[in-house]
C-alpha positions in Angstrom: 3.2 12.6 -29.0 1.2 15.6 -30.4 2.2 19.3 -28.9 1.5 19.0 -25.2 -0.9 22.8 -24.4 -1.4 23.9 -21.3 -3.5 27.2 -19.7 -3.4 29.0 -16.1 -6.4 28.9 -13.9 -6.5 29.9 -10.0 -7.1 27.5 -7.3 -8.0 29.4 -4.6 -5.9 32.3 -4.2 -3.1 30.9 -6.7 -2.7 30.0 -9.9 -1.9 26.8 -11.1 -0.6 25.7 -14.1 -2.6 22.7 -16.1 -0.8 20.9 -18.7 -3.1 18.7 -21.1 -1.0 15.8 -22.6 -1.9 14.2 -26.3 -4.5 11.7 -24.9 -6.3 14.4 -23.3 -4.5 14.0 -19.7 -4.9 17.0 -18.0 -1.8 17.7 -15.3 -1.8 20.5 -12.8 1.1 21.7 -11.6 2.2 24.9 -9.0 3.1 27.9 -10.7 4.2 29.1 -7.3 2.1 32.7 -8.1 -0.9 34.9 -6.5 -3.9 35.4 -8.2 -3.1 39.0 -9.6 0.1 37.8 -11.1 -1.3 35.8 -14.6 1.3 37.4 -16.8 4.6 36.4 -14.2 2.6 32.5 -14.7 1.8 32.2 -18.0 5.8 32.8 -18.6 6.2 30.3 -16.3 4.0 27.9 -17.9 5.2 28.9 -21.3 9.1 27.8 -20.6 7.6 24.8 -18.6 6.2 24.1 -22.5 9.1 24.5 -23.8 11.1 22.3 -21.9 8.6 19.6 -22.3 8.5 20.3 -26.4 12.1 20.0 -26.3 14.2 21.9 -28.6 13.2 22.5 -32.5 17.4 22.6 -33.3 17.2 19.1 -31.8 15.0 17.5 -34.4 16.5 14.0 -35.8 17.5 13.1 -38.9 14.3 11.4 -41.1 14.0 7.8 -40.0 16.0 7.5 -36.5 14.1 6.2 -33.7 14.3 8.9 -31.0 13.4 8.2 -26.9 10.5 9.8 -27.3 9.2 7.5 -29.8 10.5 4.7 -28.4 9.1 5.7 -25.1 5.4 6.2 -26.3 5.8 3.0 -28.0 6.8 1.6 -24.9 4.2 3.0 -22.5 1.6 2.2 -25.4 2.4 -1.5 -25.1 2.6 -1.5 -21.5 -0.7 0.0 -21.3 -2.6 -3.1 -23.4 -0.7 -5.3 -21.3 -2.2 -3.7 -18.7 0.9 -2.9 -16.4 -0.1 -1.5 -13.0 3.1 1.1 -12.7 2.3 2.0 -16.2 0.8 5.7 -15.3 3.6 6.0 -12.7 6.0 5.5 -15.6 4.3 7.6 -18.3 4.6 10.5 -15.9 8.2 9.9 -15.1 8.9 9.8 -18.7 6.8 12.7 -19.8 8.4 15.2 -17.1 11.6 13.8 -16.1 13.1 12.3 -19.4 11.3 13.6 -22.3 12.4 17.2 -22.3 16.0 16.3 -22.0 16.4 12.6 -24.0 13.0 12.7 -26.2 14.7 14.5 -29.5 17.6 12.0 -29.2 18.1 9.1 -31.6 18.4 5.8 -29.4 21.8 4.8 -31.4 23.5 8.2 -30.1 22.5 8.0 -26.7 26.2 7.0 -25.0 26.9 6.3 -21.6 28.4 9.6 -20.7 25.3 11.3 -21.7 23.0 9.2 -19.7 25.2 9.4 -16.7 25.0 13.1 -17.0 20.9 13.0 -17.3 20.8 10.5 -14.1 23.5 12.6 -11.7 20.9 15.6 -12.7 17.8 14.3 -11.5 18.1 15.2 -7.4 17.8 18.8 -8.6 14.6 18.8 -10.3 11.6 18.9 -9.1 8.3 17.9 -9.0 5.5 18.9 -11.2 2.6 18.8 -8.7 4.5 21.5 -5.7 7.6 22.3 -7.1 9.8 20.7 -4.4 13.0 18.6 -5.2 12.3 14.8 -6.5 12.5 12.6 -3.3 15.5 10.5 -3.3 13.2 7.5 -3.3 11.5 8.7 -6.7 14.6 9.4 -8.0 15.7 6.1 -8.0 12.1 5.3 -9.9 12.6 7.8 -12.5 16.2 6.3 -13.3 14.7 2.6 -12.8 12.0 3.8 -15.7 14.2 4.8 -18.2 16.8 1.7 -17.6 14.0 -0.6 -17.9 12.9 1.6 -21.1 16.2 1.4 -22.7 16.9 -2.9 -21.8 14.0 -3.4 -23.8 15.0 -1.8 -26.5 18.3 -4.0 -26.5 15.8 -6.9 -26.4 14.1 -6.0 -29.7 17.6 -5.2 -31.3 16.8 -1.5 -31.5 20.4 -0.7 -30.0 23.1 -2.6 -29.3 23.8 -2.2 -25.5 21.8 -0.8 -23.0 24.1 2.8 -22.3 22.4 2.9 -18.8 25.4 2.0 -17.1 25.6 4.1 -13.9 26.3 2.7 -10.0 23.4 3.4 -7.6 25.4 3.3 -4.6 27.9 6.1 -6.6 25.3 8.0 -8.9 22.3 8.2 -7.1 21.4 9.4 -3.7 20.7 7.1 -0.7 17.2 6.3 -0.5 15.7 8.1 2.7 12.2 8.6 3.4 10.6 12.6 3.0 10.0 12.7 6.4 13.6 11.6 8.1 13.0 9.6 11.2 9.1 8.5 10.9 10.0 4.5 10.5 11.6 4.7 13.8 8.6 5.7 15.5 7.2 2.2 15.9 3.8 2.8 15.3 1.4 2.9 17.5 0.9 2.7 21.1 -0.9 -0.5 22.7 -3.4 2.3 24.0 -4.1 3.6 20.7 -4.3 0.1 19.4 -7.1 -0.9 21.7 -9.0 2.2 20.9 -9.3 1.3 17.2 -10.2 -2.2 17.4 -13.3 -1.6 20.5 -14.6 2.0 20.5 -17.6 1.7 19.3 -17.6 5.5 18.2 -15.9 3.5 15.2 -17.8 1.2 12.9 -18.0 -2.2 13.3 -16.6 -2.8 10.1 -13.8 -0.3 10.4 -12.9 -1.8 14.1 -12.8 -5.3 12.2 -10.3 -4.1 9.5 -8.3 -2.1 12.0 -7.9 -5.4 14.1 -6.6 -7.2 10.8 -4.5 -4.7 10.2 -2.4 -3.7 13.5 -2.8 -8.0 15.1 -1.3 -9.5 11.4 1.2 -7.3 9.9 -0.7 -7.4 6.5 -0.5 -4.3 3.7 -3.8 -2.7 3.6 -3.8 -4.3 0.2 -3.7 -7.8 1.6 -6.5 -6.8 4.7 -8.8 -5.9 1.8 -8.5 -8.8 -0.5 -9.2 -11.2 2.6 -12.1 -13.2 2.3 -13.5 -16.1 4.5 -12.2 -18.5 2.3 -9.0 -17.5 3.7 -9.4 -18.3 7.2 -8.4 -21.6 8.1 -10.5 -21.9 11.6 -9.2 -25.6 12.2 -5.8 -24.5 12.8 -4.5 -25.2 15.7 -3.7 -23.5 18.4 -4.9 -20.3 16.2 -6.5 -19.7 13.5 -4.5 -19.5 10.1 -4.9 -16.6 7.6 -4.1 -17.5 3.9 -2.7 -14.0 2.3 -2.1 -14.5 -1.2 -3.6 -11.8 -2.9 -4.3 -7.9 -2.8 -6.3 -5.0 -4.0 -4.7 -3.2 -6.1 -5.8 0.5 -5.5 -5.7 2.1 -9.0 -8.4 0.1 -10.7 -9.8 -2.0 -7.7 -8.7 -5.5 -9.3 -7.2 -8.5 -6.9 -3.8 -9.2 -8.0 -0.6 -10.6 -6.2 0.9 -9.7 -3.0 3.7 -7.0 -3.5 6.8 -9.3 -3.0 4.5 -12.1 -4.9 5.0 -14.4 -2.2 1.9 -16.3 -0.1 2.1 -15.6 3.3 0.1 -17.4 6.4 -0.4 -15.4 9.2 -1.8 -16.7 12.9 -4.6 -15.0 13.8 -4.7 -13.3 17.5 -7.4 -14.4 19.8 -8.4 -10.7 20.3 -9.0 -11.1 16.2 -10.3 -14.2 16.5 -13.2 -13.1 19.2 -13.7 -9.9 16.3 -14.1 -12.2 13.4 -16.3 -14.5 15.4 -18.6 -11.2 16.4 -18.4 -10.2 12.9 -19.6 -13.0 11.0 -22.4 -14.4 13.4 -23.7 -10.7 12.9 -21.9 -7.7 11.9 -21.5 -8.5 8.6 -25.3 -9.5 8.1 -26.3 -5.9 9.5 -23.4 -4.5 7.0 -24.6 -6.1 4.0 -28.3 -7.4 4.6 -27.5 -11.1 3.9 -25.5 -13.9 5.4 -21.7 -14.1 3.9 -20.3 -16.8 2.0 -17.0 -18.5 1.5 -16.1 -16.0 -1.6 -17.4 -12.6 0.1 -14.8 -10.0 1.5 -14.1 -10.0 5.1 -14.4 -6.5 5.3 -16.1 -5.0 1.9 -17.4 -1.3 1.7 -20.6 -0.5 2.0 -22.7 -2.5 -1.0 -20.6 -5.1 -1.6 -17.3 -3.2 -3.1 -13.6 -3.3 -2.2 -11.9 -1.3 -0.1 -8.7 0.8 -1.8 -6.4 2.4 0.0 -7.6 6.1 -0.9 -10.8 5.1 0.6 -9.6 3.4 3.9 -6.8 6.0 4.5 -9.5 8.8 4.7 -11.6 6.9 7.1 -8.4 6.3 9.1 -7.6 9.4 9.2 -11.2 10.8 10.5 -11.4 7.7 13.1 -8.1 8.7 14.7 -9.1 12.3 14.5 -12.7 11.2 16.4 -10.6 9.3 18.9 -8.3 12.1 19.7 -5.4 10.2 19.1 -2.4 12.5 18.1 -1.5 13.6 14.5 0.3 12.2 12.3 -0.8 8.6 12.9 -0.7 7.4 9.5 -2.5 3.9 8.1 1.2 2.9 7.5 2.2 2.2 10.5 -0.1 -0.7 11.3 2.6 -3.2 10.4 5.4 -1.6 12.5 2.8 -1.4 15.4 1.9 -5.2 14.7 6.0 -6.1 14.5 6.6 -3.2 17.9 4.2 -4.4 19.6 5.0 -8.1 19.3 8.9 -7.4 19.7 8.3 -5.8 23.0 6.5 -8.8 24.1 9.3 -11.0 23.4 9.1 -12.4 20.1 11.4 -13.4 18.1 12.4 -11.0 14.9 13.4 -13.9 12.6 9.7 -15.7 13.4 7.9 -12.1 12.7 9.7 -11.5 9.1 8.4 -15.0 8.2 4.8 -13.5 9.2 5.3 -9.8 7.4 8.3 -10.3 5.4 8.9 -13.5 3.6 11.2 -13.9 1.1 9.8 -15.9 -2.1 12.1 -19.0 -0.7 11.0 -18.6 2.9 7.4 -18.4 2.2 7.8 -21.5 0.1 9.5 -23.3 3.0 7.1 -22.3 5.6 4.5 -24.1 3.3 6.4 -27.2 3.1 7.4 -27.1 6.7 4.6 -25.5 8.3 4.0 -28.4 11.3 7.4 -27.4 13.2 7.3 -23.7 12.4 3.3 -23.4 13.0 4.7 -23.2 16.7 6.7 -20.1 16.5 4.4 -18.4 14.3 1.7 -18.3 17.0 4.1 -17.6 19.7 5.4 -14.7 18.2 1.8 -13.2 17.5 1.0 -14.6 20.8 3.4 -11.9 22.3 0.9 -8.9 21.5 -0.9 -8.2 24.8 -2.8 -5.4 25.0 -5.0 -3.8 27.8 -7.8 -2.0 27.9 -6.9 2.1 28.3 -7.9 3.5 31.8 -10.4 5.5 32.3 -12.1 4.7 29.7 -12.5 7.3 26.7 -15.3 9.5 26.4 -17.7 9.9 23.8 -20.7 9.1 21.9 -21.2 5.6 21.1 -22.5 5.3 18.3 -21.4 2.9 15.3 -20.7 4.9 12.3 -20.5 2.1 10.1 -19.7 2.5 6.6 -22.4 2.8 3.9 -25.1 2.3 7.1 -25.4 3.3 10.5 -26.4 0.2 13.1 -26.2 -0.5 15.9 -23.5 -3.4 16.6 -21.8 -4.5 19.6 -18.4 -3.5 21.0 -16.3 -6.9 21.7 -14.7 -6.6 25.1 -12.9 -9.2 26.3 -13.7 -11.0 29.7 -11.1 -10.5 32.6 -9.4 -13.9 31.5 -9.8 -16.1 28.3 -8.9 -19.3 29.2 -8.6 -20.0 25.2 -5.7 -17.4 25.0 -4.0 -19.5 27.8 -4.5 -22.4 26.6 -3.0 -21.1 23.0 -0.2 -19.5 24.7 0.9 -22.7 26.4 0.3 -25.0 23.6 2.3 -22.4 21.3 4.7 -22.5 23.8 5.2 -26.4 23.7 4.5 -27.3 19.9 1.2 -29.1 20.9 -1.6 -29.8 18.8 -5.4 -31.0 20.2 -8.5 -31.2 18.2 -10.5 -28.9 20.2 -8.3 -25.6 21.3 -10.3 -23.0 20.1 -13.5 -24.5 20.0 -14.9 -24.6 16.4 -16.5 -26.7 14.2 -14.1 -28.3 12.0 -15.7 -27.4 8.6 -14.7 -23.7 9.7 -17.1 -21.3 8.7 -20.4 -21.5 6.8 -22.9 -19.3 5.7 -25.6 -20.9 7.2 -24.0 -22.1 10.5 -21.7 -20.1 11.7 -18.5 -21.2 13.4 -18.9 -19.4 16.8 
């Protein structure tokens, strides 16, 4: 790696460091000073440079193969391979490992050194605001450079792999930033309603809000759906293949996280959206009927939906619904587990909904007749009731990428289909007609409503 520069500049009323990597990467980071303090920053910046240089008395002898070389290598073939994490990596490397292992040959690296570098890392800090590394990302960092360092074993560059340290003994237990927010549960069935029927939300948004808080899917998984994945002869709901995901840093479909293929019942609340939504949401959405390979819920134009983009629209929808802070896109699959725990459903049933492991999800494939039953009763359990009174508010359909007018789905007083579901859950029965589709499930040109 050439010399890594770097320059001050203010951002607002501080000054923020920017460090510009070999490939042309530019890196801000807090200098933690006021605009009127330039000379207190650039000292800053310029130990920050030296740290990342590393020492000139630590050059190695002519030939060795230091970490940092080994590293850039590393990251280099990662990066043709196209490795998702690999940006993730580079910057753990570049600002957590670098300045202290970079100048060091690989053969001299010993155990007790890298024990040293790893029990170190909970008091750094971050490069972006200065505050100590998360215990989470700690545990990246350390994952990096063991990773790093077995492949070198694997191409006989060294011997043994001198990462030899005990999580559970060297590194801290993993706790979120923020202690306490998993235990929040989510969201409240009030809120929930809100999302999926107030029309001062887009139709498209209230669809992908339904998939997200009645299946327990990763936002991922809700925006690689498409209507190929619906399965509307299922009986007695409507199944949801989820084998794929967006993956948000350069918009591509790949695997789900655990790599494991999921089905997931679909709740007749969902099932009355997606109805709505392809008989003629979508068509105002995109200006043509959808097919079997479109997105169930695309972005305006045609496009997928990443997380960045969703999360901000999340975020102003809850805001336009007045629903409290803090409510994070998140926590849509502990609402969807919540809320179907507090109806009575069964924990072991939901984690083979939201959780499988690579050997359950295969078995629910090969046994999916006599645990079909269970799935549906446990999504089954959500019930959820209109909030009273009703909110206030404009109802208009801010849809994204047009506005249009669509249609809020309320549901009648009793759905006889949701009963008959429930029961038929309830007893492992199976009829030909219980939710009243057409058994080719849907097409483009007649829809299955």
């Amino acid at each position: 790696m050439s010399e890594i520069r770097g320059y001050i500049r203010p951002r607002g009323r501080k000054l923020e460091a920017v460090l510009v990597l070999a490939d042309g990467t530019k890196r801000p980071k807090a200098t933690g000073f006021s605009v009127g303090e330039e000379e207190q920053a650039q000292r800053f910046l310029d130990v920050l440079l030296e740290e990342l240089r590393g020492p000139a008395a630590a050059a190695p002898r002519p030939g060795a193969l230091t970490f940092r070389a080994w590293g850039e290598a590393w990251i280099a073939e990662r990066k043709k391979r196209g490795v998702i994490s690999v940006a993730n990596e580079e910057a753990q490397l570049t600002y957590h490992a670098f300045p202290d292992l970079g100048a060091i040959p690989l053969a001299e690296l010993t155990r007790a050194r890298m024990l040293e570098w790893v029990r170190s890392l909970p008091s750094r800090r971050t490069e972006n605001t200065g505050e100590l590394l998360s215990p989470r990302y700690v545990h990246h960092v350390a994952g990096t450079v063991k990773r790093l360092l077995q492949e070198a074993v694997d191409v006989d560059h060294i011997q043994v792999n001198p990462c030899t340290w005990r999580p559970k003994r060297d590194l801290p237990a993993k706790r979120d930033k923020k202690g306490g927010k998993r235990n929040q549960g989510g969201l409240e069935p009030g809120e929930v309603w809100q999302l999926i029927h107030d029309e001062r939300i887009g139709e498209d948004r209230r669809v992908m809000y339904a998939l997200d808080l009645l299946t327990g899917m990763r936002p991922g998984e809700v925006a690689a759906r498409r209507w190929r994945d619906l399965d509307t002869t299922a009986e007695p709901l409507w199944r949801l293949h989820v084998g794929t995901a967006i993956n948000s840093r350069n918009s591509t479909e790949k695997s789900t996280k655990t790599d494991v293929e999921k089905v997931v019942p679909v709740h007749p609340l969902l099932r009355e959206l997606l109805r709505s939504w392809y008989a003629e949401g979508w068509r105002r959405f995109q200006g043509r009927d959808p097919t079997p390979d479109d997105l169930v819920v695309p972005r305006g134009g045609g496009g997928v939906r990443t997380n960045g983009h969703s999360n901000k629209r999340w975020k102003a929808d809850t805001e336009r619904l007045g629903l409290p802070p803090g409510r994070s896109h998140y926590e849509t699959r502990a609402t969807f587990r919540s809320l179907a725990i507090a109806g009575g459903a069964q924990r072991a049933d939901l984690d083979l909904i939201t959780h499988p492991s690579p050997r359950e999800a295969k078995d629910v494939y090969t046994r999916l007749e006599k645990v079909w039953p269970a799935l549906c009763r446990a999504v089954l359990a959500i019930e959820l009731e209109a909030p009273s009174p009703a909110t206030p508010g404009v109802t208009r359909n801010d849809t994204d990428g047009e506005v249009a007018g669509g249609i809020a789905v309320a549901p009648a007083a009793a759905d006889p289909e949701m009963e008959k579901a429930r029961r038929l859950a309830g007893l492992g029965l199976f009829t030909t007609s219980v939710l009243n589709v057409g058994a080719a499930g849907f097409e483009p040109a007649t829809p299955a409503v």
